[in-house]
Structures are given as C-alpha cells and as structure tokens.
C-alpha positions, 0 to 999 in steps of 0.5 A: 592942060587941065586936070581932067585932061590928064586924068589917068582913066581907072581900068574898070571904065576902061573895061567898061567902055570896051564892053558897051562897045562890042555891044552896039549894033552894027548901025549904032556902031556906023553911027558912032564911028561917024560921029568919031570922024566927023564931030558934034551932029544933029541926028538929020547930019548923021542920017545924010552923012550916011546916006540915009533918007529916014530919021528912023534909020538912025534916030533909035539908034543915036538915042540908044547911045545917049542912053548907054552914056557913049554918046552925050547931048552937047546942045542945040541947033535950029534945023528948019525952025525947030530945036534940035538936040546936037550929040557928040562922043562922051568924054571917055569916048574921046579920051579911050580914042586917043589912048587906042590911037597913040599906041 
C-alpha cells in the first residue's frame, strides 16, 4: 500500500470536504453522486447517465465541481473526433467515501 493511501486525513479537510459538500446543488449533487457509482466520465457520459439530452444540463454544474476541487480532470478521450476532458472524484473525495462507507 502506498504512503498516501494510508494517509491519515487531518480533521480540517475533512471539515472542509463536508462543508463543500452541503453546499452543492441538488444537480451537482446528482452529478457527483453518479460519478460516485459509475467512475471516471466524460461530461456526454454523465448527461446520458442521467437521462439528460442537453450538455447545458450538466456541463456547468461538472465545471462547478472541477473548480470547487470535488471533482479532478483525469484526462481525455475522443467523443465524435474531438478531445474531450475525462472528470472523476478528487482524491479526498474517494479516501472520505471509503471512511463513510466502512463505519
């Protein structure tokens, strides 16, 4: 196991990690509770994952949570010949869902 795996996580991140999340949205808690069940996603995969037919509906909302540090850009893929970015929970958010889950 690596070092960072086993990083004991100091109780201010934690606080703030509860607190960026009673602050989302009810979309951009949606969004981020799929990503949560589904993995890494291109915004198109989370807009039909959730039934949606507009980028509008969850493109903000996905760069909302990029820029609040919930969500990190993990990389790219080609979506009909262009470059499109790849998100997935940050770190914290992974490490603070297994903590809630195991308890």
């Amino acid at each position: 196991m690596s070092e960072h795996a086993t990083h004991v996580m100091h109780e201010h991140s934690i606080e703030s990690y509860r607190l960026a999340i009673a602050a989302l949205s009810e979309r951009a808690t949606l969004i981020r509770n799929w990503v949560e069940r589904h993995g890494p996603a291109t915004d198109r995969e989370v807009m039909t994952g959730l039934g949606f037919t507009d980028p509008n509906k969850v493109r903000p909302r996905i760069t909302e949570l990029v820029d609040a540090k919930l969500f990190i850009e993990i990389g790219k893929r080609h979506e009909n010949g262009r470059p499109v970015r790849v998100v997935d929970l940050a770190p914290i958010q992974r490490q603070q869902e297994s903590l809630f889950h195991a308890h």
